[in-house]
N, C-alpha and C positions, 0 to 999 in steps of 0.2 A: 504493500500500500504506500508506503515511506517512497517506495522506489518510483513508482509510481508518478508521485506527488513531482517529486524531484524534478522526472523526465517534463512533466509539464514546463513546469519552472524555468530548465534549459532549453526549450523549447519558444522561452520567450513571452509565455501564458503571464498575464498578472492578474493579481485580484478581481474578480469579479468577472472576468471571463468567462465566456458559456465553451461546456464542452457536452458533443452530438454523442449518445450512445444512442447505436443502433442496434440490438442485442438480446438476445433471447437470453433466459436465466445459464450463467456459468460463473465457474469462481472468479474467471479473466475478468469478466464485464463489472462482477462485484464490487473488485478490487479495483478497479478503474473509474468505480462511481464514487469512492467512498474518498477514491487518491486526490480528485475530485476536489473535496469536502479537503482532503487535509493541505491543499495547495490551495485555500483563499478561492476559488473557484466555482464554478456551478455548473453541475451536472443537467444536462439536459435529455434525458431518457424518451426514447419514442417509442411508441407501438410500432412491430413493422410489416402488421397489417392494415395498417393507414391508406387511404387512397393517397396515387401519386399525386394531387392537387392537395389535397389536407397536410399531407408531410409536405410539400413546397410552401403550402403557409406557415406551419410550425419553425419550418426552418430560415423563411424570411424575419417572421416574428423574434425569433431566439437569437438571431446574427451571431453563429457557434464561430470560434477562430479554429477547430480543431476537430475529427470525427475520429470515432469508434467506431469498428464495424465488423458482426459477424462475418466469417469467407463465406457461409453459405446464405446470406439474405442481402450482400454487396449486389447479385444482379437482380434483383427486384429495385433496391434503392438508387441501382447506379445512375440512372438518367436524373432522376430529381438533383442528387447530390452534385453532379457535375454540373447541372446548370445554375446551379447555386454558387458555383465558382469553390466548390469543396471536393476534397478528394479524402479514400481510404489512408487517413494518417495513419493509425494501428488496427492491424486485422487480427482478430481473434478466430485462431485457424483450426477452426471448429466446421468442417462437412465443403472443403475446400483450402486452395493457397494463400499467400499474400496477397491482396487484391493492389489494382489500380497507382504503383507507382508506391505505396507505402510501406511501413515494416512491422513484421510480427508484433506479438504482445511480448513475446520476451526477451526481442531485439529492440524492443523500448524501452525496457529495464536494463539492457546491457550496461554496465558502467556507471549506473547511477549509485547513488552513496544510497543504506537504509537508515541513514539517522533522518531524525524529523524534519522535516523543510522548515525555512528561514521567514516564514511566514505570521502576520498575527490576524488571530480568526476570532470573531464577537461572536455572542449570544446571537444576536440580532441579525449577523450575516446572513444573506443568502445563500443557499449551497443547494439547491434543483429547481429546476422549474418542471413538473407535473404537468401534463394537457388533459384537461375534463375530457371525456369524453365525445363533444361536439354534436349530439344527438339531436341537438333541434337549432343551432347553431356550427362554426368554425370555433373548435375547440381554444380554449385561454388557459393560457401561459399561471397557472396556479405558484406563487411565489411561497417557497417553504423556507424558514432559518434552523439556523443549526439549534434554537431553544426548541423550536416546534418537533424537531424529530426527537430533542430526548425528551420532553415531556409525553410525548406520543409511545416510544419505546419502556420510560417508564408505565406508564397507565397499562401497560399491557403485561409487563412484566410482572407486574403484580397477579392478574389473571392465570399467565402461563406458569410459573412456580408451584399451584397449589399442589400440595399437597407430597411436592420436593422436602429430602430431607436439608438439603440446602440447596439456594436459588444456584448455587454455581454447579450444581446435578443437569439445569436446564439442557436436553438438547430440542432443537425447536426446528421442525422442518417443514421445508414448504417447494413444491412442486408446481403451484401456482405464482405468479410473474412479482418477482420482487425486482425488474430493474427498472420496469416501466408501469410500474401499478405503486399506489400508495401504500399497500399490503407489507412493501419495504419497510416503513416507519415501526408500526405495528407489531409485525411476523416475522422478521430478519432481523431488527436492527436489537431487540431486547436480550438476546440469548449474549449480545457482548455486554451488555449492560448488566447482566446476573454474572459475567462471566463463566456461561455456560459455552456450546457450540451449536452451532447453524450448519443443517444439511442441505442441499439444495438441488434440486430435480428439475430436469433441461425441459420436459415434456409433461402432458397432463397423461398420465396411464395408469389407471387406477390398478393393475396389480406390479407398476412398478412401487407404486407410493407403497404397498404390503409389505414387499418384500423391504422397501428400504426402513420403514418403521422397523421390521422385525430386526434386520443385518444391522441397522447403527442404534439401535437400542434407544428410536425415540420416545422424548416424553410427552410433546407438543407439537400438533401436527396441523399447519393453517389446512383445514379439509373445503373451502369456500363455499359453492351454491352446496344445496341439498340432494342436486341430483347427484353430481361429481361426489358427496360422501355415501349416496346411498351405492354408488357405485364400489367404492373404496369399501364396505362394507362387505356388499357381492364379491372381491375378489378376496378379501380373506375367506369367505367361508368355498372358495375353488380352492384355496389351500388350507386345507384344516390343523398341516401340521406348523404353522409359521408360527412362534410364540412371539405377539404383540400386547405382553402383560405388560411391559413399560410405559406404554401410551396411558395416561394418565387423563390428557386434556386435548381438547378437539376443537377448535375455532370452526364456525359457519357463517352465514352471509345470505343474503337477497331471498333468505323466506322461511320455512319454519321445516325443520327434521322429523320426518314422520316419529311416530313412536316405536313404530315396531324394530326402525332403523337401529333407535338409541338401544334399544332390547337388545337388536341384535350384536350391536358394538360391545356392549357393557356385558354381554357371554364372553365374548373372548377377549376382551381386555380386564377384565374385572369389576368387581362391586364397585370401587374407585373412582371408574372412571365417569367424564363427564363431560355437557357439550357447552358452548357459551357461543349464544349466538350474539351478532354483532351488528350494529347500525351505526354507520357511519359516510363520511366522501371525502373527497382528496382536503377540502378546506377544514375539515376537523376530524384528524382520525382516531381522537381519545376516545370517542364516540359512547354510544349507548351500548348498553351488554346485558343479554337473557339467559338467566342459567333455568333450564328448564327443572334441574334440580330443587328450586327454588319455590318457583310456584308451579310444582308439578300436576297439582287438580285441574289448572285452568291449561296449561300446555296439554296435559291429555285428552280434555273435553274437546280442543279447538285445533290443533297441531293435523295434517299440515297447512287447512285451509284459514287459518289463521295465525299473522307472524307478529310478536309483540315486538318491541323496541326495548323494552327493557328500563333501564335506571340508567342515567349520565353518569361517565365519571366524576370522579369528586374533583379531579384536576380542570373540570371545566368551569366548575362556580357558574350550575346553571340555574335559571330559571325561565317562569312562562312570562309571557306578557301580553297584553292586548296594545291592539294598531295606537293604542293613547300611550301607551310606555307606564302601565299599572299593571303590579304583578298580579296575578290569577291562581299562586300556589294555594289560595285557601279557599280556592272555588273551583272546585272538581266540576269536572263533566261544562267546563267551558273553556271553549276553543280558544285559542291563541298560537303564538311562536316561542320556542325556545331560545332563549337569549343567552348564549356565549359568553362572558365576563371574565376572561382567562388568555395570557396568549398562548395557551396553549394551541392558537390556531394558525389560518394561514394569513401572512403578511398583505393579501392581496393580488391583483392581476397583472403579469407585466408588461409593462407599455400598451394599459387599456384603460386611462384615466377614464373614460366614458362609464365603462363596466362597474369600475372603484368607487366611484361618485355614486351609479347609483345602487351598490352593494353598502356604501354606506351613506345612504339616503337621507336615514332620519335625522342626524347632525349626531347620533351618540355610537358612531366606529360600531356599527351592522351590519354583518355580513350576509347578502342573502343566501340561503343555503338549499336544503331540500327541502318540498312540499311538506303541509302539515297531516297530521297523523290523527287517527279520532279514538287510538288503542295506546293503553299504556302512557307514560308521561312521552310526549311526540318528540320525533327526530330531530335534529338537527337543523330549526329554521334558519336564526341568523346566530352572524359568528361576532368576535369580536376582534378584533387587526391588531398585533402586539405593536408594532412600529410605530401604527398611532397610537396606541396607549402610550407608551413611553415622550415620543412628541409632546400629545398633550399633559402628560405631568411634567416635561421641561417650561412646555406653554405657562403652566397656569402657578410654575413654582411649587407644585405640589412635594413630600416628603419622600412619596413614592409614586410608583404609576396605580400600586393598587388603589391610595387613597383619589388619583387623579380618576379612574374608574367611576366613582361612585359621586364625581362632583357634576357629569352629565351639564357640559359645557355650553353654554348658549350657541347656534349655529354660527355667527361668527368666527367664533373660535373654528368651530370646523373646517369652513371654509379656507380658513387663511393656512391652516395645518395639512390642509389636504392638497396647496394648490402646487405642492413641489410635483417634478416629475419622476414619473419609478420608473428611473433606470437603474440597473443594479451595481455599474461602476460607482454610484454616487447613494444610493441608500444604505 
């Protein structure tokens, strides 16, 4: 990673620099996101099933000085990237060669020192930029700092540990995309934070994910939709004899685990084990968490045509509120948005002051987030933007940014705080 960092550095990369991963889950690309982060930098991960016109805008939007790039998804990419005026600077030679004029992954580490790079890296920094999805628009540039990924990493580590005799037992695997998915913050990035290890699966193949649970003796296993676990379920029982007693903990996602699934799991992994479903998106991935263990009468009545959200983390210091900015905690069964009060989230959109402005519309740094919810305490409406909280506690003189929080600043103040531009050589 060090080496990595380094190679940037000689390479002429400074602070704040975007660099293009084009890359499917491997340890190269990993190490490449993270060397990233440890060179003052910003990783820019992309899907590389993108339409060639989406990835030509992600990558005008990003202005990378520098690309990463799987050998075997260089010829799908290769036309966008070249007319970008970019070429394969390191090929990770993974299902082909060197591509287009550049050099291996480990002919970019040749000669570099592994002491730390000569760098100094803030809370606050940027270090990825995330692309939503783009589903009913041209996906945006989701700005993350290096606070956001360990308060993200922690909230999670806390889930993933239970029931570990120590958190550095952690081994935490994931087969679904931690280079180009937020799932990174979350699912990858906790297992160094417990000081545990991270295994990591190139493809989605549910009796590869069996076999590797069993072979590295995991504890924590991001298993995502319900279909992909109930699959992952199906292929332990094609192999009856894999011992998956380790697996302890099971993340899920986008709906709700039949029951019979969790039966089935909890035969061969144990009484022990257990599922924690999860609500979240790229702008806030401390997110919400349902342990069906929990409230197991109403998960069994309703499961799978019913998916709760669960309880917000504690690291998000949430509440509801109505369109007046009046909490609604002690007035059940009426509607509202979840309000973020943490920076635990994402910094903002980059270079889309249109979007920022009106993500933080109301004048009190609101992110808008996903649709409201009419089950359980609702997902993830708006967020709260750490950059501007800390701004506005320099603005207003405040002690700290927490108490700047709760001083809910006249829209002037907003305005004037908000009218810099984000670009990332300069926030």
């Amino acid at each position: 990673m060090n080496r990595f960092a380094n190679g940037l550095l000689a390479r002429g990369l400074t602070r704040g620099d975007r660099v293009l991963l084009v890359c499917e889950n491997s340890v190269e690309a990993y190490l490449a996101k993270l060397g990233c982060a440890k060179a003052g930098m910003v990783a820019v991960p992309v899907n590389p099933a993108l339409a060639s016109d989406v990835l030509g805008h992600v990558i005008a939007l990003a202005g990378p000085r520098l690309a990463v790039v799987d050998a075997e998804l260089w010829p799908r990419a290769a036309g966008v990237l070249t007319g970008a005026g970019l070429r394969p600077d390191v090929t990770i030679p993974i299902g082909g060669g060197v591509a287009g004029g550049g050099v291996s992954f480990s002919q970019f580490l040749d000669g570099q020192p592994a002491e730390e790079p000569d760098v100094t890296v803030h809370g606050d920094d940027i270090w990825e930029l995330l692309f939503t999805s783009g589903t009913t628009a041209l996906p945006k540039g989701v700005m993350l700092s290096h606070s956001y990924a360990h308060m993200g990493a922690y909230a999670f580590a806390l889930s993933l540990t239970r029931g570990l005799r120590i958190e550095a037992d952690l081994r935490l695997c994931s087969f679904l995309p931690v280079i180009y998915h937020v799932a990174d913050q979350a699912l990858s990035l906790p297992a160094f934070l417990a000081g545990g290890s991270l295994v990591i699966g190139r493809k989605l193949v549910p009796a590869q994910m069996a076999r590797a649970v069993a072979g590295e003796r995991v504890t924590a296993l991001w298993g995502g939709s319900p279909q992909l676990v109930k699959a992952f379920a199906a292929a332990l029982d094609d192999e009856p004899g894999l011992d998956v007693t380790s697996l302890g903990v099971l993340v899920y996602g986008w709906g709700a685990v039949e029951p019979g699934v969790l039966a089935s799991l909890r035969g061969r992994c144990g009484r022990d084990f257990g599922l924690v479903g999860i609500f979240g998106q790229t702008e806030a991935i401390s997110c919400h968490r349902f342990w069906p263990d929990a409230w197991e009468e109403k998960y069994q009545a309703t499961a799978p045509q019913v998916n709760y959200v669960g309880i917000p983390n504690p690291l998000l210091a949430s509440t509801v509120m109505d369109t007046q900015g009046q909490h609604l905690l002690d007035q059940p069964g009426v509607p509202g948005e979840a309000v973020y009060r943490s920076p635990a989230v994402a910094s903002g959109y980059y270079r889309d002051e249109t979007a920022t402005r009106e993500a933080f519309r109301r004048g009190d740094f609101l992110l808008d987030g996903a649709p409201e919810a009419d089950v359980g305490p609702g997902p993830p409406g708006q967020l709260l933007a750490p950059e501007a909280i800390a701004r506005l506690s320099r603005a207003l003189a405040a002690p700290s940014p927490a108490e700047a929080l709760f001083a809910r600043p006249r829209t002037a103040y907003t305005r004037a705080l908000m009218a810099a531009a984000f670009d990332l050589n300069t926030v």
